[in-house]
N, CA, C and O atoms as a GROMACS GRO file, in nm:
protein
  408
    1UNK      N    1  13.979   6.451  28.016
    1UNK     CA    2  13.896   6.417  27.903
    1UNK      C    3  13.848   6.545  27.835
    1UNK      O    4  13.804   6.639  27.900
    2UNK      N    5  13.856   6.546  27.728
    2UNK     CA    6  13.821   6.679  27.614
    2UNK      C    7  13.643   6.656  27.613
    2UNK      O    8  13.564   6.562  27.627
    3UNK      N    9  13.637   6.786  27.590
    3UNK     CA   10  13.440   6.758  27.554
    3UNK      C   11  13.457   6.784  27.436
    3UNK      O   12  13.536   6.860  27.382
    4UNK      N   13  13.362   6.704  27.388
    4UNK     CA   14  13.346   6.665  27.257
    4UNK      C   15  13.204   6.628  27.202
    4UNK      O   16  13.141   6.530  27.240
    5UNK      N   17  13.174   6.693  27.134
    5UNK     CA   18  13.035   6.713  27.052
    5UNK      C   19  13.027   6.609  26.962
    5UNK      O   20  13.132   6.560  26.919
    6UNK      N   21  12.911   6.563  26.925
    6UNK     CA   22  12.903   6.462  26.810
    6UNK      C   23  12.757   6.503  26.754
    6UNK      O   24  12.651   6.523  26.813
    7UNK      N   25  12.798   6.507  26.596
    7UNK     CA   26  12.671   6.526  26.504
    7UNK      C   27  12.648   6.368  26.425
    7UNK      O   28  12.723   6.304  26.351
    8UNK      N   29  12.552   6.349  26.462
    8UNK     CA   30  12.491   6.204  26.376
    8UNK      C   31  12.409   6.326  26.274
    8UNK      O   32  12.359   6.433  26.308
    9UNK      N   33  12.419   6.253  26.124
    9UNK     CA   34  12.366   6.262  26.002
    9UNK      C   35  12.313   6.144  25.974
    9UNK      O   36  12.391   6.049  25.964
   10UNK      N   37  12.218   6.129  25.962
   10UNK     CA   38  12.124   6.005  25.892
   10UNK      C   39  12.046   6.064  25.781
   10UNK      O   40  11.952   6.143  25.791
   11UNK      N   41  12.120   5.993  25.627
   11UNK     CA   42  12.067   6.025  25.512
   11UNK      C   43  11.910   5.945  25.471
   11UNK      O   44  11.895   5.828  25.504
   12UNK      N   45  11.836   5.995  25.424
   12UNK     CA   46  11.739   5.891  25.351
   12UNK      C   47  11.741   5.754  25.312
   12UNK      O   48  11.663   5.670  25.355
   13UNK      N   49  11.845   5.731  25.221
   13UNK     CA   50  11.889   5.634  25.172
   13UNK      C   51  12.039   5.553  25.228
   13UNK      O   52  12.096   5.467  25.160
   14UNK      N   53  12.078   5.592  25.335
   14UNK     CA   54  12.208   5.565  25.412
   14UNK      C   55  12.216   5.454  25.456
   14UNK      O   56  12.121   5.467  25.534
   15UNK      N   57  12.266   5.302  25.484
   15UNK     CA   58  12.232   5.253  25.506
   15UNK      C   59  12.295   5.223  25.657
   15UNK      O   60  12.255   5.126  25.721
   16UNK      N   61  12.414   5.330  25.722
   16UNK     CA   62  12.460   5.352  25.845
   16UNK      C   63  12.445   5.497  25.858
   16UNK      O   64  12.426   5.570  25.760
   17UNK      N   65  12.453   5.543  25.985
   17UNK     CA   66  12.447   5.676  26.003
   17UNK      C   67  12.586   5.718  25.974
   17UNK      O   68  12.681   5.640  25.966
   18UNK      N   69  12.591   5.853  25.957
   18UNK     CA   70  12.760   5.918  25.942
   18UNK      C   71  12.757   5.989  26.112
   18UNK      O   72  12.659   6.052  26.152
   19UNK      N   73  12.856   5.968  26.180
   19UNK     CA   74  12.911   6.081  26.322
   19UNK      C   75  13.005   6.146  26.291
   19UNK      O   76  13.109   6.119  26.231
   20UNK      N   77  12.975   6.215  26.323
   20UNK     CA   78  13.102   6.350  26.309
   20UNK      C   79  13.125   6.400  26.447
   20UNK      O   80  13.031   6.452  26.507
   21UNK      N   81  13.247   6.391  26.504
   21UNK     CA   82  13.254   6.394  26.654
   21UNK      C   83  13.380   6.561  26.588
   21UNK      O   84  13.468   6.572  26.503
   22UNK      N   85  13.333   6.631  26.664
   22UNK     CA   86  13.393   6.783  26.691
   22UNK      C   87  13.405   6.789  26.835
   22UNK      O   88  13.340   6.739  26.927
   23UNK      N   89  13.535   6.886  26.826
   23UNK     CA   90  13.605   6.925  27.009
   23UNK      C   91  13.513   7.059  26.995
   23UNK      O   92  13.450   7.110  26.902
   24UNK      N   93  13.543   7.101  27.175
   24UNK     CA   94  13.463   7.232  27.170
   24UNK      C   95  13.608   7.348  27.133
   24UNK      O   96  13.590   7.468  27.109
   25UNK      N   97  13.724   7.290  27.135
   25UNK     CA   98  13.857   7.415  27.057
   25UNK      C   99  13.812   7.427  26.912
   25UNK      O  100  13.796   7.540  26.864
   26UNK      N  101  13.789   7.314  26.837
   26UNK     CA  102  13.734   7.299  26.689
   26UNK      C  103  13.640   7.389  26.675
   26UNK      O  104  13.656   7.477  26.589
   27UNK      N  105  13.521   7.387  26.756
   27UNK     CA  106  13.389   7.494  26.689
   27UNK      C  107  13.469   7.616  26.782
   27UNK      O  108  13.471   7.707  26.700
   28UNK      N  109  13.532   7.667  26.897
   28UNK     CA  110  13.575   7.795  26.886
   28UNK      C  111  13.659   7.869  26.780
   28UNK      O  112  13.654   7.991  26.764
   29UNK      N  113  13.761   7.758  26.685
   29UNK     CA  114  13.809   7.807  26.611
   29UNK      C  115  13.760   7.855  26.505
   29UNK      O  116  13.790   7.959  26.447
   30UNK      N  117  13.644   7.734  26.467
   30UNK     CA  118  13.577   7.740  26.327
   30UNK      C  119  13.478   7.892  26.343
   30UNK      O  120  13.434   7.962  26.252
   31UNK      N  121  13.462   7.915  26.521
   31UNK     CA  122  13.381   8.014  26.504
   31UNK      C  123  13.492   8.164  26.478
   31UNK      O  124  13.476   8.254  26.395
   32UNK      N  125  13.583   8.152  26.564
   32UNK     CA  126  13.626   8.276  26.540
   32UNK      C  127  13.694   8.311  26.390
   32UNK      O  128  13.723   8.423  26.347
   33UNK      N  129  13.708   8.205  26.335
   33UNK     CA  130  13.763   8.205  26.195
   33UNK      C  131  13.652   8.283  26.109
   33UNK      O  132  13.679   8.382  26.040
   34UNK      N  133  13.490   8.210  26.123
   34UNK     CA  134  13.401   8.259  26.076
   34UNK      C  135  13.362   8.423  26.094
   34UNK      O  136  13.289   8.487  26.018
   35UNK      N  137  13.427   8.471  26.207
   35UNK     CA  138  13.405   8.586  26.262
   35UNK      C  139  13.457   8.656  26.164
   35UNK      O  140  13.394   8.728  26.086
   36UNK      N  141  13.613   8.631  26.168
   36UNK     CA  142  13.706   8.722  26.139
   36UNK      C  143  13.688   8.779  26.004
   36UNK      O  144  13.708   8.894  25.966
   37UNK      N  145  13.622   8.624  25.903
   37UNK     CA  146  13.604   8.648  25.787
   37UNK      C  147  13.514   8.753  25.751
   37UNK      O  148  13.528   8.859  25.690
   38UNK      N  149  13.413   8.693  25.809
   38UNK     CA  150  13.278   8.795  25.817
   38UNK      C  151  13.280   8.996  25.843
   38UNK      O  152  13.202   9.086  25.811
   39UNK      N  153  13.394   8.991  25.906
   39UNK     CA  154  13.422   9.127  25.968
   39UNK      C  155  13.520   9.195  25.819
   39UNK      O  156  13.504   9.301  25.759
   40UNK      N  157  13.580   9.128  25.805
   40UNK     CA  158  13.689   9.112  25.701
   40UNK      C  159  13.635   9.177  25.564
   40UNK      O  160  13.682   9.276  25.508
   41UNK      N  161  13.505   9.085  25.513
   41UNK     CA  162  13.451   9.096  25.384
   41UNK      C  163  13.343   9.223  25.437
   41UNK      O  164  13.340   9.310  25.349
   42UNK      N  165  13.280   9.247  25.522
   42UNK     CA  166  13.181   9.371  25.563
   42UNK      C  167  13.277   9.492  25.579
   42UNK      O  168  13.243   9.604  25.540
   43UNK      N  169  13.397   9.467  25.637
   43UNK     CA  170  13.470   9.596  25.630
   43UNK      C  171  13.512   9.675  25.498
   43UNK      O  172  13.496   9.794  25.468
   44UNK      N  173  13.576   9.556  25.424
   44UNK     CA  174  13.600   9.552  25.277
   44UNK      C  175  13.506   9.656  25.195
   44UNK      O  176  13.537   9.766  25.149
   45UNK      N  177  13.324   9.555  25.187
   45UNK     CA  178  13.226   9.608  25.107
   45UNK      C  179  13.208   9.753  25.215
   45UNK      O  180  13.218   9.864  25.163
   46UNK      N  181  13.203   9.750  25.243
   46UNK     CA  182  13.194   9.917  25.358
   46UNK      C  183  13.297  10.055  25.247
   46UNK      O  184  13.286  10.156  25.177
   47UNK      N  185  13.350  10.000  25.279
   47UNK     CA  186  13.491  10.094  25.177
   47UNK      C  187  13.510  10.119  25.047
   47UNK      O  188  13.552  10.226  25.004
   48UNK      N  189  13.478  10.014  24.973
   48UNK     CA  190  13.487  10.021  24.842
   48UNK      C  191  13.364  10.045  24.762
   48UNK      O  192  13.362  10.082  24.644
   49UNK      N  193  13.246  10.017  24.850
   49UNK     CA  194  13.115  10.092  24.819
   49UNK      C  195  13.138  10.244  24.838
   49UNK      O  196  13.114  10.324  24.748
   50UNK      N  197  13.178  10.277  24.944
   50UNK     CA  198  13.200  10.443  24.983
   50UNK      C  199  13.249  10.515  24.808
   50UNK      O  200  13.191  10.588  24.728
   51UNK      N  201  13.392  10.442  24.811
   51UNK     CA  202  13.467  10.467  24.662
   51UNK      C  203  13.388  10.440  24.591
   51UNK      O  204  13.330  10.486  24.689
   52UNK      N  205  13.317  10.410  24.515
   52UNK     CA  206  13.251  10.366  24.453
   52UNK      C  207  13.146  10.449  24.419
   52UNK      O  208  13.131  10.473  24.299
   53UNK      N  209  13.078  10.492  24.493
   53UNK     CA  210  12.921  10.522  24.525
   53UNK      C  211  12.978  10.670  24.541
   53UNK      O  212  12.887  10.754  24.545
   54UNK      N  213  13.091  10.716  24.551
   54UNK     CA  214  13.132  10.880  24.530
   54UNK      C  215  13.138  10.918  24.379
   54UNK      O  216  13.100  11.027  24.337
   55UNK      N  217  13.199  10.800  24.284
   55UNK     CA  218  13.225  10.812  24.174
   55UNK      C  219  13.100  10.781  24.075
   55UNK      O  220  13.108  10.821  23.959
   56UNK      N  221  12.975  10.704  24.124
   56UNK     CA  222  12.884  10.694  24.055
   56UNK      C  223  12.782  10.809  24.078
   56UNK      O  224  12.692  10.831  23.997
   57UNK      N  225  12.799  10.885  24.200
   57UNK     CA  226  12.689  10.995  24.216
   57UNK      C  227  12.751  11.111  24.159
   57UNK      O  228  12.668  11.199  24.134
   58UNK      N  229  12.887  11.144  24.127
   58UNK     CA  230  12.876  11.265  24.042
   58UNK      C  231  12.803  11.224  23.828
   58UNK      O  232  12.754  11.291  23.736
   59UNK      N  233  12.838  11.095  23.849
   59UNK     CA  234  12.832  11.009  23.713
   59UNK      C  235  12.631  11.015  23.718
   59UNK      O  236  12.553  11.092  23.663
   60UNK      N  237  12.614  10.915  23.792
   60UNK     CA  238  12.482  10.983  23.793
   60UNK      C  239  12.398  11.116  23.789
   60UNK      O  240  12.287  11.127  23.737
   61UNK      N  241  12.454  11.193  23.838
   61UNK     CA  242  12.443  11.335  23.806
   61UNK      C  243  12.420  11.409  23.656
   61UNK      O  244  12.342  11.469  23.582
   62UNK      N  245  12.560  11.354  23.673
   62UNK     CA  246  12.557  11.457  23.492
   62UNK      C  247  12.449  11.369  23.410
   62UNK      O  248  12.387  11.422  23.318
   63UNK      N  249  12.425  11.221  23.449
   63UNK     CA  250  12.332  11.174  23.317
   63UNK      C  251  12.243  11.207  23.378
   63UNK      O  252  12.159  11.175  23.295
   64UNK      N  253  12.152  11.270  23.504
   64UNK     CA  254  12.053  11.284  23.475
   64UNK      C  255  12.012  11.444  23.427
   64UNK      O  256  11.909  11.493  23.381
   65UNK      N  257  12.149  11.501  23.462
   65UNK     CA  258  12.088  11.631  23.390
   65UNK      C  259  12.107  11.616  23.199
   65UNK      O  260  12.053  11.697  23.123
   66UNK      N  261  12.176  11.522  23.159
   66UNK     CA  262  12.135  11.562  23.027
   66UNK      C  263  11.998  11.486  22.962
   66UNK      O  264  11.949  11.519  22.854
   67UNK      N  265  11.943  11.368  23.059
   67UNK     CA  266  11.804  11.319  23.016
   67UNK      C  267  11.715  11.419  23.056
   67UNK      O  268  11.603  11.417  23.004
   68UNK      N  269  11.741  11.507  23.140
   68UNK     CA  270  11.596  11.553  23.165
   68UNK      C  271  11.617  11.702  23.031
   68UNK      O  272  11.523  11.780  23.017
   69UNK      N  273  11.753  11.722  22.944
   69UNK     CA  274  11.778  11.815  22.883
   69UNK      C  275  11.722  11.744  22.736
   69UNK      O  276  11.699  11.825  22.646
   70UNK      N  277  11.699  11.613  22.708
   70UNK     CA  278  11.720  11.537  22.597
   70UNK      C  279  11.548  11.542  22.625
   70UNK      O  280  11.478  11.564  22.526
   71UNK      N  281  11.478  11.520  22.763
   71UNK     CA  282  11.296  11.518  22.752
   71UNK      C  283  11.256  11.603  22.742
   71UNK      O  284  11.155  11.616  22.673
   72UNK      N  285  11.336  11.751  22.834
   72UNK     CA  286  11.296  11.883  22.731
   72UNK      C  287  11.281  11.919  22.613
   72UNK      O  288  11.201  12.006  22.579
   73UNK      N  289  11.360  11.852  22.529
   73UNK     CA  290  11.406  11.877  22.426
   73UNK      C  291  11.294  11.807  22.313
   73UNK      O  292  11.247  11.852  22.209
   74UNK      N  293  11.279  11.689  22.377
   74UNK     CA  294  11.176  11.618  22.309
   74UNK      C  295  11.036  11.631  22.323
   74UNK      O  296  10.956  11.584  22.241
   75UNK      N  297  11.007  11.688  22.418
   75UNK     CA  298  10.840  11.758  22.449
   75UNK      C  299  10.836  11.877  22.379
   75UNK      O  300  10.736  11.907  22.314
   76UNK      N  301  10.969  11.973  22.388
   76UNK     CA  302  10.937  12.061  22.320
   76UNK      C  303  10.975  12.051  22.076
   76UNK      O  304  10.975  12.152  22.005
   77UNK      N  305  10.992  11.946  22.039
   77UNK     CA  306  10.955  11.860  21.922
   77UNK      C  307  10.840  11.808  21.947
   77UNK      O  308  10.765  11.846  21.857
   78UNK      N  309  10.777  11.732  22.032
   78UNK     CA  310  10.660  11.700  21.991
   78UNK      C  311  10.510  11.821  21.981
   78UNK      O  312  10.408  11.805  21.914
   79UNK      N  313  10.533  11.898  22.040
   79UNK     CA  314  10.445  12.030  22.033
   79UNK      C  315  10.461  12.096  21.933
   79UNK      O  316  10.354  12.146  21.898
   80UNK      N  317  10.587  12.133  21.836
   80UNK     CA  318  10.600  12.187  21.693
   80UNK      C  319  10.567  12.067  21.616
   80UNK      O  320  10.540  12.096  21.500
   81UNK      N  321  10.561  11.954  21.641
   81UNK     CA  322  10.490  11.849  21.527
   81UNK      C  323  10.334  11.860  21.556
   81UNK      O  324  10.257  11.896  21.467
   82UNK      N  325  10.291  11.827  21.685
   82UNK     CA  326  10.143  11.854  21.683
   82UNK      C  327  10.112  12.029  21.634
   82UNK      O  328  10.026  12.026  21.546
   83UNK      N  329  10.138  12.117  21.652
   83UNK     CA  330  10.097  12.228  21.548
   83UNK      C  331  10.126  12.206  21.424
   83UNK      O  332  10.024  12.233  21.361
   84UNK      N  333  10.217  12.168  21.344
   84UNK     CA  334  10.254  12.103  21.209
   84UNK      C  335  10.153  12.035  21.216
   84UNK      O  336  10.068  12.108  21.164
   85UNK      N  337  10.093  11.924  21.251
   85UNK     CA  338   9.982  11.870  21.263
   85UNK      C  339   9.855  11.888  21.207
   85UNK      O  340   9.779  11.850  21.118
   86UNK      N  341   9.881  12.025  21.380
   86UNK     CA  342   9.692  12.074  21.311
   86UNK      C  343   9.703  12.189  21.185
   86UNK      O  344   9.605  12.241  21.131
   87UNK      N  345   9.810  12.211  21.160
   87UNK     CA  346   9.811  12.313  21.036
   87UNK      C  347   9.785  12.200  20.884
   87UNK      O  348   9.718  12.214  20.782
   88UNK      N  349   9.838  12.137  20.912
   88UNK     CA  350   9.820  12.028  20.779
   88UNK      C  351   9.673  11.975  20.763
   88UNK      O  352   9.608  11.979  20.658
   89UNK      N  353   9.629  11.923  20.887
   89UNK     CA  354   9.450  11.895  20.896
   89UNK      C  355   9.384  11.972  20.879
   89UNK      O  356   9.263  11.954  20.865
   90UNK      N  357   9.461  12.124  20.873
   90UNK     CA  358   9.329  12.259  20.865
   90UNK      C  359   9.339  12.285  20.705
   90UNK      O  360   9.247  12.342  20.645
   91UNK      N  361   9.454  12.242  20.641
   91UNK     CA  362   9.498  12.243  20.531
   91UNK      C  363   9.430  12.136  20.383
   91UNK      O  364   9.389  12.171  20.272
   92UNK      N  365   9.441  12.018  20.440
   92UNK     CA  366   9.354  11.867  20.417
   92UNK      C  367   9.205  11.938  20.406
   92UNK      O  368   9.152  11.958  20.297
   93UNK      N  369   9.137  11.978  20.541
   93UNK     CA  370   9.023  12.031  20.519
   93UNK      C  371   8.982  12.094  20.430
   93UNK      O  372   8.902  12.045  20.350
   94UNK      N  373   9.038  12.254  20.420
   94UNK     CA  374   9.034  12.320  20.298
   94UNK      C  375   9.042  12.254  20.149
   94UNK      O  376   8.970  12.291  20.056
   95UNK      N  377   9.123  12.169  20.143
   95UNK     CA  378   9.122  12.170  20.014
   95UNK      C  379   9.005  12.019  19.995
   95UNK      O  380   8.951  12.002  19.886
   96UNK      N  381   8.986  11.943  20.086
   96UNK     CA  382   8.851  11.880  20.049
   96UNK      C  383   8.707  11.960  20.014
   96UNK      O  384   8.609  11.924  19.949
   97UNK      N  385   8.746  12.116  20.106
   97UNK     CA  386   8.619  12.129  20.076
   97UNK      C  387   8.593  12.189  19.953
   97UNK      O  388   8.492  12.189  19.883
   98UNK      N  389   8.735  12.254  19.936
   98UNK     CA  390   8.730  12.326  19.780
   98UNK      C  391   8.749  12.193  19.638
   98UNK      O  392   8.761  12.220  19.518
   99UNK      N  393   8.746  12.091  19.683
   99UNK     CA  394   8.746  11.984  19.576
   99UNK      C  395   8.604  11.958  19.604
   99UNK      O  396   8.568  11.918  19.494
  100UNK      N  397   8.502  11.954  19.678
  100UNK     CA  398   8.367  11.920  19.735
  100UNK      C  399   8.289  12.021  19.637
  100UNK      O  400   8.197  12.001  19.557
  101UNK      N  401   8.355  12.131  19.670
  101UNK     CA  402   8.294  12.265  19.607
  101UNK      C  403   8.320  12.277  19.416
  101UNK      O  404   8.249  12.345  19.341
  102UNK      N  405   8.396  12.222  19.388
  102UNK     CA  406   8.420  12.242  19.214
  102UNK      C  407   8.302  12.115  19.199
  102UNK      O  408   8.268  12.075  19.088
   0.00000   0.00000   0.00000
């Protein structure tokens, strides 16, 4: 006689139960099948991340050296606009006061 497992499912609304009778060769297979897959797709993502993740870190690289060349670049514009700035407000001033003054 084979051993043999049985899953009863009883739905909410069912109005018999469902059995599902499984051998114990069935769940060794289903398991080692599950194995193999599992090993299969982790070996896979293992490898092609490696490839992958070589070609995005030199890629990452170069973009971050040209953002931090593009925020240099832009801090040092915003400091010649704020002196443009205060030269124009010292400018504004003057001539309010010399319009104050006529």
């Amino acid at each position: 006689m084979k051993n043999r497992f049985s899953l009863i499912i009883l739905g909410p609304s069912a109005p018999q139960p469902f059995k599902f009778h499984v051998t114990r060769r069935a769940i060794i297979i289903l398991g080692l099948a599950f194995l193999i897959s599992f090993v299969t797709v982790a070996s896979v993502g293992r490898l092609l991340h490696r490839k992958v993740d070589g070609l995005d870190s030199s890629q990452l690289k170069a973009d971050n050296i040209a953002l931090k060349l593009e925020a240099k670049e832009a801090t040092d514009r915003i400091k010649t606009l704020d002196a443009k700035l205060a030269e124009l407000e010292d400018a504004s001033k003057r001539i309010e006061q010399l319009v104050a003054a006529e």
